[in-house]
C-alpha positions as CSV (number, residue, x, y, z in Angstrom):
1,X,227.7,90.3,34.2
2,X,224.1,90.7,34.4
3,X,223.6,88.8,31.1
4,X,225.4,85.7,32.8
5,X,223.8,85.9,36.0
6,X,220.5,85.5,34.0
7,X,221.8,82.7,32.1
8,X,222.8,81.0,35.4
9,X,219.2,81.4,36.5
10,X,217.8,80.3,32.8
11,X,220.0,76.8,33.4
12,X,219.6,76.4,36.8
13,X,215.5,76.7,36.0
14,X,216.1,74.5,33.2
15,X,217.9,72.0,35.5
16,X,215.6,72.1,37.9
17,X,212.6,71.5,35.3
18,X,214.5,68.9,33.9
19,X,214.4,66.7,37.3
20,X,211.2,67.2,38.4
21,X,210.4,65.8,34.8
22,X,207.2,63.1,35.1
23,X,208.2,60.0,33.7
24,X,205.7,58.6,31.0
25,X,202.7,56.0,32.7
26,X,203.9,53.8,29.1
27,X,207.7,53.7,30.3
28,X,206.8,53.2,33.9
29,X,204.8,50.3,32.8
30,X,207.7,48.7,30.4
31,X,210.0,49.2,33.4
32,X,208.0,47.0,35.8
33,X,206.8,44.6,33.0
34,X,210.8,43.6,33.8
35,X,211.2,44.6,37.6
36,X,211.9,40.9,38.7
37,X,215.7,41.7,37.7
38,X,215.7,45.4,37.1
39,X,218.6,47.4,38.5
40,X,220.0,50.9,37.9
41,X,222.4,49.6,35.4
42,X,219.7,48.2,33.2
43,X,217.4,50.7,33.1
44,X,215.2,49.8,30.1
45,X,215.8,52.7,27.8
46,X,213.6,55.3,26.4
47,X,212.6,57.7,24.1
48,X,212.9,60.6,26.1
49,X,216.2,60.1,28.0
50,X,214.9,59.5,31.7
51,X,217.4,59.4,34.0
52,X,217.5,57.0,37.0
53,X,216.3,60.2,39.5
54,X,213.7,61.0,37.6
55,X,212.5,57.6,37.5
56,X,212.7,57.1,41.3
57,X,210.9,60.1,42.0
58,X,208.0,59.0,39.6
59,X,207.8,55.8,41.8
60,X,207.8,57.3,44.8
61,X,204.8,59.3,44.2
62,X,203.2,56.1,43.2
63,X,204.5,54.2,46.4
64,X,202.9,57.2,48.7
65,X,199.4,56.6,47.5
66,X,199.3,52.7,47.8
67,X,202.5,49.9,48.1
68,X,202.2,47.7,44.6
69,X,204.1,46.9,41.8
70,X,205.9,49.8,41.6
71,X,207.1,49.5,45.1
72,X,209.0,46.3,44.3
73,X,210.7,48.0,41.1
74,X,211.8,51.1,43.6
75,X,213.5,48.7,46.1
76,X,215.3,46.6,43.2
77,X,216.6,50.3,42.0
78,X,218.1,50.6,45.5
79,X,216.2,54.4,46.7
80,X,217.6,54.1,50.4
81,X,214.9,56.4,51.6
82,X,212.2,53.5,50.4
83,X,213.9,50.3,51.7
84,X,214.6,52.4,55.3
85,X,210.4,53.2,55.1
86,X,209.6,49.7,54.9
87,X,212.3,47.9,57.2
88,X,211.6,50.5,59.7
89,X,208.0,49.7,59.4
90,X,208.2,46.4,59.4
91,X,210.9,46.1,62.7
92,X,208.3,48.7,64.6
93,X,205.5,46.2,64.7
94,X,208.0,43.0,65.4
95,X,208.0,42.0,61.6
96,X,204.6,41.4,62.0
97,X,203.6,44.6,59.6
98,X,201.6,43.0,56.7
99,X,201.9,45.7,54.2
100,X,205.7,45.9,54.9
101,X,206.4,42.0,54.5
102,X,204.7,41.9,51.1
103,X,206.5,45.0,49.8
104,X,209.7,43.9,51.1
105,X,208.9,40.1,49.9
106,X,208.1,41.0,46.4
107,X,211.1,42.7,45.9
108,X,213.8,39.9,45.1
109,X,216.3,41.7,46.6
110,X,219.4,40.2,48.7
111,X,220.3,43.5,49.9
112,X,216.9,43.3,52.4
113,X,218.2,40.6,54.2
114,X,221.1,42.0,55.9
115,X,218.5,44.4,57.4
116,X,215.8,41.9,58.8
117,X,218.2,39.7,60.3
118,X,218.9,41.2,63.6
119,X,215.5,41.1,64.0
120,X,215.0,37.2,63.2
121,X,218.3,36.5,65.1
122,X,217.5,37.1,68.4
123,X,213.3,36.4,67.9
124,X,211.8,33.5,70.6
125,X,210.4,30.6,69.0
126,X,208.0,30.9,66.1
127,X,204.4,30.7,67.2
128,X,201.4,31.1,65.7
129,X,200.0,34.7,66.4
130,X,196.6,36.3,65.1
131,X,196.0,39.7,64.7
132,X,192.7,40.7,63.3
133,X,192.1,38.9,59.9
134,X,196.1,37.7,59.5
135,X,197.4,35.3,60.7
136,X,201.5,34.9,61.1
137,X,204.5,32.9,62.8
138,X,205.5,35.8,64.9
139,X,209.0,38.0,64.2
140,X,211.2,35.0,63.9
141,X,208.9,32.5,61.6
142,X,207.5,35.7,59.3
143,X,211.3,36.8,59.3
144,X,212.3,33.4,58.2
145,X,209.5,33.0,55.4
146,X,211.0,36.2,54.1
147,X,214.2,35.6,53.6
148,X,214.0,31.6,52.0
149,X,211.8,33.6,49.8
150,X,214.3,36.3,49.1
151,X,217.0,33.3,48.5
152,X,214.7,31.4,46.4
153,X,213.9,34.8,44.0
154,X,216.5,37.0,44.2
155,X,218.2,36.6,40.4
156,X,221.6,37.2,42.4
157,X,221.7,34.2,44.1
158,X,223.4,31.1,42.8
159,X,221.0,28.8,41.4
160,X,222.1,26.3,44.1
161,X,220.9,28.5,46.8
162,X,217.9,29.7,44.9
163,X,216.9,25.5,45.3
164,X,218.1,25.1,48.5
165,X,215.9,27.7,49.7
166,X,213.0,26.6,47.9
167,X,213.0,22.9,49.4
168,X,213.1,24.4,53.2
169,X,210.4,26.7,52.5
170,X,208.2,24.4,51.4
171,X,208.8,21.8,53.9
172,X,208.6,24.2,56.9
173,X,204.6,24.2,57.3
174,X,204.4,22.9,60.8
175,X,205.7,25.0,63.9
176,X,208.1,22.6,65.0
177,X,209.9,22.0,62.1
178,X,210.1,25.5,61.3
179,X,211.4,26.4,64.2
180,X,214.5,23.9,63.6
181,X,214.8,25.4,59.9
182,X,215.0,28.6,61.9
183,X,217.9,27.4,64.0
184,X,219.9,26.5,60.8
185,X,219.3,29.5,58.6
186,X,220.9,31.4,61.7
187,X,223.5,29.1,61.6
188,X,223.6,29.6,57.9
189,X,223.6,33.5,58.5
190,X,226.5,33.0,60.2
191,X,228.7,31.5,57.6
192,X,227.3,33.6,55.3
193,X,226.9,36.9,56.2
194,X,230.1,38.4,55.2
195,X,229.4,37.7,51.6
196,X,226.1,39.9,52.0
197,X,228.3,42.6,53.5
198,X,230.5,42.5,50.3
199,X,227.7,42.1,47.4
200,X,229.4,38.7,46.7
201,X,226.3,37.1,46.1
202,X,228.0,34.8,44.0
203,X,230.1,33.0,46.7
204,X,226.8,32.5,49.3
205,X,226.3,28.5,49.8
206,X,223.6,26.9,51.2
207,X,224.0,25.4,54.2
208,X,224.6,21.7,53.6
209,X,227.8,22.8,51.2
210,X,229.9,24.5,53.3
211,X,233.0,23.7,52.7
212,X,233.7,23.1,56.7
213,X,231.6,20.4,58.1
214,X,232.8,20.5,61.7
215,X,231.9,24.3,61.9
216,X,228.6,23.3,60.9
217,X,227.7,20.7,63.4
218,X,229.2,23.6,66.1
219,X,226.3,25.9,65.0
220,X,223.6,23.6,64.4
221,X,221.2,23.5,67.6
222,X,222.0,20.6,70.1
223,X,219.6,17.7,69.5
224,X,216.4,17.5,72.2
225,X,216.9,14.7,74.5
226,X,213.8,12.9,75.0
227,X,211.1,13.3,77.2
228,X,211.5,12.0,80.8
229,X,209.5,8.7,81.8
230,X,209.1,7.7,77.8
231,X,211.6,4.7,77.2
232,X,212.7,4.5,73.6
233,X,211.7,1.0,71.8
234,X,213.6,-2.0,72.4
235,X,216.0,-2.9,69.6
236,X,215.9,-6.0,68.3
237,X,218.9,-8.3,69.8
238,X,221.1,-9.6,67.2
239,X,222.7,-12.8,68.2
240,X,225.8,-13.1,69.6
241,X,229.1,-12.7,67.6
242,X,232.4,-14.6,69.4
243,X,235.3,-12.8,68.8
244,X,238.6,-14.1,67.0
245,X,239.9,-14.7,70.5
246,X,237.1,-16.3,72.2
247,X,236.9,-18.8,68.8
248,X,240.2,-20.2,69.5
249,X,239.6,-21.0,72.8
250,X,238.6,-24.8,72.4
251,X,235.0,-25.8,74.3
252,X,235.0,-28.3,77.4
253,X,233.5,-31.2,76.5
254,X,230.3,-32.2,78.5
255,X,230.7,-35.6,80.8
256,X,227.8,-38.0,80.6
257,X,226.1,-38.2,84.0
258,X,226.7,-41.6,85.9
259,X,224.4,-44.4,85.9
260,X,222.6,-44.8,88.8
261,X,223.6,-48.2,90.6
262,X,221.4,-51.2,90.8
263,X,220.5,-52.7,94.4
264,X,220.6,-56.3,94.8
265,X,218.2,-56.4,97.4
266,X,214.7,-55.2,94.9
267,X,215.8,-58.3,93.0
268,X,214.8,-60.8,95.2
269,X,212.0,-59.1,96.6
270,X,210.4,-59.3,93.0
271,X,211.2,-63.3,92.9
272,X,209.8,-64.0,95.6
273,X,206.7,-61.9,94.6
274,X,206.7,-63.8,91.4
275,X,207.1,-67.6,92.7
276,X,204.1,-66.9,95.2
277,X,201.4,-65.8,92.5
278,X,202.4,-69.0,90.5
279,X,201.7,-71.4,93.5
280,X,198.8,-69.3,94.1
281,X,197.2,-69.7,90.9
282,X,198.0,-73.1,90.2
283,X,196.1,-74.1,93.6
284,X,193.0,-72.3,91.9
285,X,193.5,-74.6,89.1
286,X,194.0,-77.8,91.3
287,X,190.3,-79.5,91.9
288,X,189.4,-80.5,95.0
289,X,189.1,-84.2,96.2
């Protein structure tokens, strides 16, 4: 009995030896040489057998003393207890945490996203906001940065997502247009976020190919009437088109006005005018005796 409780104790210590085991600085740096699309069921293997604990505990330590790197490879590996650090770090300050974004950024992982959106859907506008050296959109425009760039890294995503998410995010550089790109990726989110809930990355669309246009134009933002007192150019007037009915109808033709009558009286006014400047000039002409 007392040579099995010590053999319990001899393999327990063993055990115990065997997970606090330090994984090798060479392995750790062939493992994030190909952290863009590591997960736990491709762990690059090694010489000495690491299991995926053992690697996760050697990353943690390294997370604790600075986010880099190694942080990214952690949250792509799924350790719970590092993606809760950094998305309750980065919803404290109002997703305006700068170390938190980049960590959480670099890590190509969908599986973020489901986390940072209850945050973005329900943010005001995105405005610019400095604080200290940094500059940033606020919770909804950083939260929206984040999550195109997710989209547009993430090897999980379709490549037709991966592109539509890389268009918007570079042609969101001014406030006001991001803040409509914001409107659609929450109605995007909407469409979409069941297929996060699920892992079925593969079915995610981007927003212009949904296959249900009407549902679409329901979620997208009403357009912004214009501004009072600012009249919208004049169109130019095209010229008038008679309808099939109004063709048939046959035109009135137009009556020539009536001539204006002659009076008889003018007529010998004008003679008589006329036979007295003869008789007057041919006196003039007539010499004198």
């Amino acid at each position: 009995m007392k040579n099995i409780i010590l053999l319990m104790i001899f393999v327990g210590g063993a055990v115990h030896s065997l997970s606090a085991r330090e994984v090798s600085a060479n392995y750790l740096s062939t493992l994030l040489a190909e952290s863009d699309k590591l997960t736990s069921e491709n762990l690059p293997p090694s010489a000495e057998g690491y299991a995926l604990d053992e690697v996760v505990a050697s990353l943690r330590k390294l997370d604790e003393k600075s986010p880099g790197r190694h942080t990214s490879a952690i949250i792509r590996l799924r350790d719970v207890a590092t993606i809760s650090k950094y998305i309750n770090a980065y919803a404290a300050e109002g997703g305006m945490a700068s170390q938190a974004y980049r960590a959480l950024l670099s890590s190509r992982s969908p599986w973020i996203i489901p986390h940072v959106m209850p945050l973005f859907m329900d943010a005001p506008p995105a405005q610019l906001v400095t604080l200290g050296e940094s500059v940033n959109f606020g919770p909804a425009g950083n939260t929206h940065a984040l999550v195109l760039y997710l989209l547009s890294t993430s090897p999980e995503m379709p490549a037709s997502v991966q592109q539509w998410a890389k268009v918007k995010l570079g042609s969101t550089r001014q406030i006001d247009k991001m803040n409509a790109s914001i409107q659609e990726l929450r109605a995007w989110w909407r469409l979409n976020a069941k297929y996060f809930d699920s892992e079925k990355y593969d079915l995610v669309a981007p927003f212009e190919s949904t296959n249900n246009p009407s549902e679409n134009l329901e979620l997208l933002p009403a357009a912004p009437e214009p501004p009072a007192g600012v009249a919208p150019p004049p169109e130019p007037t095209p010229e008038p088109i008679k309808s099939s009915v109004a063709a048939s109808i046959p035109t009135a033709a137009t009556e020539p006005a009536p001539a204006a009558k002659t009076n008889p009286a003018w007529w010998l006014v004008g003679l008589i005018i006329l036979a007295a400047g003869v008789v007057f000039v041919a006196r003039k002409k007539t010499p004198k005796a």
